[in-house]
Structures are given as C-alpha cells and as structure tokens.
C-alpha atoms as a printed R data frame, in Angstrom:
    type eleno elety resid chain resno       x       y       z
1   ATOM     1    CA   UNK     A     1  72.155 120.324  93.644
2   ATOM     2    CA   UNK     A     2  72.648 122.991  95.578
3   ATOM     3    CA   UNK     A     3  75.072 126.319  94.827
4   ATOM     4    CA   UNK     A     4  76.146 126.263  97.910
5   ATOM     5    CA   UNK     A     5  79.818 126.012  98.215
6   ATOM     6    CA   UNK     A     6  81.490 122.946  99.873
7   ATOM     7    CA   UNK     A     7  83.095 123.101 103.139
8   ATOM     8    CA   UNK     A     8  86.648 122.196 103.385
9   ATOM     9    CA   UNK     A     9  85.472 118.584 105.376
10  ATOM    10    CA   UNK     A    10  82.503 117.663 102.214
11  ATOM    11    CA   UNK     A    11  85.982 118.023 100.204
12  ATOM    12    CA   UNK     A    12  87.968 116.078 102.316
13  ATOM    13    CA   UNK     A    13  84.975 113.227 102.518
14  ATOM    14    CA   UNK     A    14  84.566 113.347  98.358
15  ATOM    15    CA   UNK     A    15  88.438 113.158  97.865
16  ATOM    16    CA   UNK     A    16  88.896 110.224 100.346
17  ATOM    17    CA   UNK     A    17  85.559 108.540  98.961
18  ATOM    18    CA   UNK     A    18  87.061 109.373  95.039
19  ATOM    19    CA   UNK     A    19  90.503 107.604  96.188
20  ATOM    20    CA   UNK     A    20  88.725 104.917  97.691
21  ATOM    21    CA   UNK     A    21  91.043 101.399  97.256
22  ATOM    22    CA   UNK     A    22  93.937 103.552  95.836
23  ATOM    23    CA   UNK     A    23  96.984 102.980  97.714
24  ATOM    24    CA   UNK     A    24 100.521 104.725  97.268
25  ATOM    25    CA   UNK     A    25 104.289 102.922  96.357
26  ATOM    26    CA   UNK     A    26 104.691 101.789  99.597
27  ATOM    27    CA   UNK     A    27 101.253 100.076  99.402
28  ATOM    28    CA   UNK     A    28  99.120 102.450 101.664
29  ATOM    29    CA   UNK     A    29  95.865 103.956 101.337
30  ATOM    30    CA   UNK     A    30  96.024 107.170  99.391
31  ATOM    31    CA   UNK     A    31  94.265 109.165 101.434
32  ATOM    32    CA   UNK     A    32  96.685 109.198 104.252
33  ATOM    33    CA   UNK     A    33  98.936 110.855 101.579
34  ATOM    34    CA   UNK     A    34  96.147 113.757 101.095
35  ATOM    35    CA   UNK     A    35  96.000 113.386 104.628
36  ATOM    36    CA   UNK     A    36  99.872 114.708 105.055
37  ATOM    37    CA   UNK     A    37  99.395 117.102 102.176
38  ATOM    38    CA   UNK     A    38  96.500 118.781 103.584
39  ATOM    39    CA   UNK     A    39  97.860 118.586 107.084
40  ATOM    40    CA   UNK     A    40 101.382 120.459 105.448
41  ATOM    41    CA   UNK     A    41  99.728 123.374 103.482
42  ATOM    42    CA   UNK     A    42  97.870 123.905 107.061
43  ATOM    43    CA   UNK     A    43 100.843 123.943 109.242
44  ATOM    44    CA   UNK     A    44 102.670 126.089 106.557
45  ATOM    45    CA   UNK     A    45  99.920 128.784 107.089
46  ATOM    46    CA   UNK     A    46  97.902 127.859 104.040
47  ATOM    47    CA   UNK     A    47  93.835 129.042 103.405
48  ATOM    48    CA   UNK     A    48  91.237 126.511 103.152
49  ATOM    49    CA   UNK     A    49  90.917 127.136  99.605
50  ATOM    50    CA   UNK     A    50  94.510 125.640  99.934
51  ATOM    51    CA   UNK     A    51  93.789 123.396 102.321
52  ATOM    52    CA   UNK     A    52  90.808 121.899  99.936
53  ATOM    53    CA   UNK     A    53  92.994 121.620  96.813
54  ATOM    54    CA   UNK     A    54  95.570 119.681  98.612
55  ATOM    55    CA   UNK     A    55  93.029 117.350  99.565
56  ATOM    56    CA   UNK     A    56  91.878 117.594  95.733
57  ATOM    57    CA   UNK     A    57  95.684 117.704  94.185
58  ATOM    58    CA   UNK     A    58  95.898 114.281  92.748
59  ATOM    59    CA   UNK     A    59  92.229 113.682  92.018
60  ATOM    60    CA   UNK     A    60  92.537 114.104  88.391
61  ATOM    61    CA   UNK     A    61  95.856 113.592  87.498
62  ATOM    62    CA   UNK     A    62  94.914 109.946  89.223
63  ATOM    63    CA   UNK     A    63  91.723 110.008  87.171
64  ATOM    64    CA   UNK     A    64  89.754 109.666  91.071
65  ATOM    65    CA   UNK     A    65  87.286 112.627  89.617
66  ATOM    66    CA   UNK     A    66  87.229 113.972  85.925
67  ATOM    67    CA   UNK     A    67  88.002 117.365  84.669
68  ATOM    68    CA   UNK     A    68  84.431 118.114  84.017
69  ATOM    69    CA   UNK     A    69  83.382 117.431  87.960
70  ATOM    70    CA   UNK     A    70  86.042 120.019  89.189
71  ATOM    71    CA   UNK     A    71  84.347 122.173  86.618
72  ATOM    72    CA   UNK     A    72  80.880 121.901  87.748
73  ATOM    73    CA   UNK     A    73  82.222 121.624  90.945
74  ATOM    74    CA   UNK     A    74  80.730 123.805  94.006
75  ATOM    75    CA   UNK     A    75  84.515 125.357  94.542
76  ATOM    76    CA   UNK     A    76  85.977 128.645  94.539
77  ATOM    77    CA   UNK     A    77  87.374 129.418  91.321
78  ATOM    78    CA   UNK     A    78  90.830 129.242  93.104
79  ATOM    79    CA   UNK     A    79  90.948 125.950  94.124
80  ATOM    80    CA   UNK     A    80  90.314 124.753  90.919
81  ATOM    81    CA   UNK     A    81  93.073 126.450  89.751
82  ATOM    82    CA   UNK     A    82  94.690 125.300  92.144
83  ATOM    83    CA   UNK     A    83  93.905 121.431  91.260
84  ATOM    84    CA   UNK     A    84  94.681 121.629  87.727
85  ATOM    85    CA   UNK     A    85  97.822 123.653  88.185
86  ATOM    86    CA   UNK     A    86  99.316 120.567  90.548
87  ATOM    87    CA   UNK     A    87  97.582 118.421  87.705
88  ATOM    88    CA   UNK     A    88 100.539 116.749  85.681
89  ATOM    89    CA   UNK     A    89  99.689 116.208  81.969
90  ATOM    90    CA   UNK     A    90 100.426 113.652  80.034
91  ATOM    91    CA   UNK     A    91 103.828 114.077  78.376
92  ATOM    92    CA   UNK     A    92 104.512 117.589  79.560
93  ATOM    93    CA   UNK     A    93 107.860 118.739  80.633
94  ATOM    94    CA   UNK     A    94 108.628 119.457  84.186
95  ATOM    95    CA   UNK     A    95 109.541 122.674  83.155
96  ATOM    96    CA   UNK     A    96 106.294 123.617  81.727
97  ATOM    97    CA   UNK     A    97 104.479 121.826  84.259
98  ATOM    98    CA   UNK     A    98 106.552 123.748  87.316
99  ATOM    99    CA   UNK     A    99 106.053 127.122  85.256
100 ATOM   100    CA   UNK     A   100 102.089 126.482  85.424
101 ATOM   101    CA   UNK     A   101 102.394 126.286  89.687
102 ATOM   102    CA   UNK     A   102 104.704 129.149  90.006
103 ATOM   103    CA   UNK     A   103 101.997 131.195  87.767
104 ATOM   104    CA   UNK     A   104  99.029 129.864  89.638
105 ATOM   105    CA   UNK     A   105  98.368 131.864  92.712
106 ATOM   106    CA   UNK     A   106  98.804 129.750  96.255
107 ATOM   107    CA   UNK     A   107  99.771 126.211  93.687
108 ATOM   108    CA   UNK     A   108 103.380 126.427  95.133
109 ATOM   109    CA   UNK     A   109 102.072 125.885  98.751
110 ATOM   110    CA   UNK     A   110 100.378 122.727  97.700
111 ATOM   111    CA   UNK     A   111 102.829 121.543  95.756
112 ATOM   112    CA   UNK     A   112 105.980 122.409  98.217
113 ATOM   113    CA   UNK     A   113 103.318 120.095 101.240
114 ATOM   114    CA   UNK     A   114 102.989 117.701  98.535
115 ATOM   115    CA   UNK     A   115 106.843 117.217  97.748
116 ATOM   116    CA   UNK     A   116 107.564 116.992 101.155
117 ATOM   117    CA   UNK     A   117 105.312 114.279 102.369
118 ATOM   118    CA   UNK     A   118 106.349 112.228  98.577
119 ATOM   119    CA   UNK     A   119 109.948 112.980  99.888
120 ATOM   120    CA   UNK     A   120 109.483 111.943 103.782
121 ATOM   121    CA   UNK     A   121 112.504 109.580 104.505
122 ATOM   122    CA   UNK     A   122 110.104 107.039 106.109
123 ATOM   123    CA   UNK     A   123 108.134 107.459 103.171
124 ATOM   124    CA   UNK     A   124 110.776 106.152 100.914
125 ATOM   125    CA   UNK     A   125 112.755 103.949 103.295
126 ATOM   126    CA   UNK     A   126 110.248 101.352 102.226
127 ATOM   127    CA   UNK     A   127 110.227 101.494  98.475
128 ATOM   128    CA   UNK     A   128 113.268  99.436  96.849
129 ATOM   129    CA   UNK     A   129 116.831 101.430  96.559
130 ATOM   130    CA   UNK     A   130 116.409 102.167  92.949
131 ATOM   131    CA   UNK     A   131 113.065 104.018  93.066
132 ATOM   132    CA   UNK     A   132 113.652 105.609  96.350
133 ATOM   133    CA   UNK     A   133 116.835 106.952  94.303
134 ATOM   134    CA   UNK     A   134 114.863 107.360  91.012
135 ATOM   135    CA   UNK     A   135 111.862 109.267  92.997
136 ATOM   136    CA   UNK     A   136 114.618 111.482  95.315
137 ATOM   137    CA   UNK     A   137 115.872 112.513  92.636
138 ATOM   138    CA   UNK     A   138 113.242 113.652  90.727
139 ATOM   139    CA   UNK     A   139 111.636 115.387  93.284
140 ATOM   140    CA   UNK     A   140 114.964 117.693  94.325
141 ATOM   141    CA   UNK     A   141 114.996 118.531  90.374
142 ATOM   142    CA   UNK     A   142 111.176 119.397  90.774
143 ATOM   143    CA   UNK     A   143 111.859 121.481  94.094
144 ATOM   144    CA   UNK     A   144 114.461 123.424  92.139
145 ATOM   145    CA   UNK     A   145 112.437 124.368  89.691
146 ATOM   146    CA   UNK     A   146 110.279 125.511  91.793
147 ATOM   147    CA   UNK     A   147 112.822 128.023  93.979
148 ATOM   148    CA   UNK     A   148 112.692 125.790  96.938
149 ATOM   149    CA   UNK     A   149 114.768 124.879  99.773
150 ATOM   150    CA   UNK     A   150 115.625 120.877 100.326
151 ATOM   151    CA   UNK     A   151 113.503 119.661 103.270
C-alpha cells in the first residue's frame, strides 16, 4: 500500500465503487446523490479535502466502508473529520449530531451541499406526500440548527 495520499478522483472512484447497487428514496443510484453533493461543496467554493468528504459523507453512516478503512485511510486528517462529523449515529439527537458539524472545521459546507441536494424539489416531487412532508421537514429543523438560510 502505498502512503501516498489519494487524489480527489481515486475517492470519487472508491465511494461510487463502495455505493455500488445502493440507490436513494426515489429509487436512483446513490452515487448521483454524492454526485450533487460533491458538485455543491465545489460550486459553493469548497477545498478538495471538502470536495472528497462529500463524496465520502454517507459512506459509513450507510455502512458502504467501515470506520476502521477511513482510519487507515490514505486521507488528510481533515477529511476524515470531516466524514465522521456528517456521520449520523445511531440514536443521537439532532442537536448533538448538528453541534458535532458546527465544531468540525469545513463539516457545515458538506452538510449545507448535502441538505440541499436531499431537499431539491425534483428530488422529493417523486417520493409519496407524506415522506416528502416528513423528510422537508426534518431537513428545515436540521438547517436551523445549523444557522442556515432555506434554499
């Protein structure tokens, strides 16, 4: 193995490779979702290191790759801060979970591309009225939290 670090398109391979045959609510394949996050911390101005834990941001929380690879992981420390900062935990408040991003340096940018690609009207115009309501809601409550503006 080598120490070298990996580039921001060997992450974006491994994620879409570790989400192989995952596919979202609406019944498409995940990785257009890390797609649109990665694409949003970009176009809001973020780093690669960014950039790479968007395309990373679910990966554990979705059990794609375990704690222990993004440990032994050739990745800036950052990023996997990063990762397991957007990493929701098994029964942990929102509040404790949106106090670990705010705390975690350059988390909010992933999480803010994140929210707004989950929250995409065209998104959720094809999920069923109660979870498009169930899911709007929770993510406004979420971007609150967080200190930001509605999209």
């Amino acid at each position: 193995m080598t120490s070298d670090p990996l580039t921001l398109i060997e992450v974006e391979a491994l994620a879409r490779a570790a989400h192989e045959g995952q596919t979202d609510k609406a019944g498409r394949p995940y990785a257009e979702h890390l797609a649109a996050v990665a694409e949003g911390v970009r176009a809001r101005g973020g780093t690669a290191e960014q950039q790479a834990a968007a395309w990373l941001h679910d990966a554990i929380e979705d059990e794609a790759l375990t704690p222990a690879w993004l440990d032994s992981a050739g990745l800036p420390q950052s990023v996997k801060d990063m990762v397991l900062a957007v990493t929701k935990r098994p029964g942990e408040p929102v509040e404790a979970y949106t106090a670990r991003i705010l705390a975690t340096p350059g988390a909010l940018l992933v999480k803010e591309a994140d929210l707004a690609h989950n929250a995409d009207p065209a998104r959720l115009a094809v999920l069923d009225a109660p979870t498009r309501d169930r899911l709007s809601g929770k993510y406004a409550y979420v971007r609150s939290l967080l200190g930001l503006s509605a999209p």
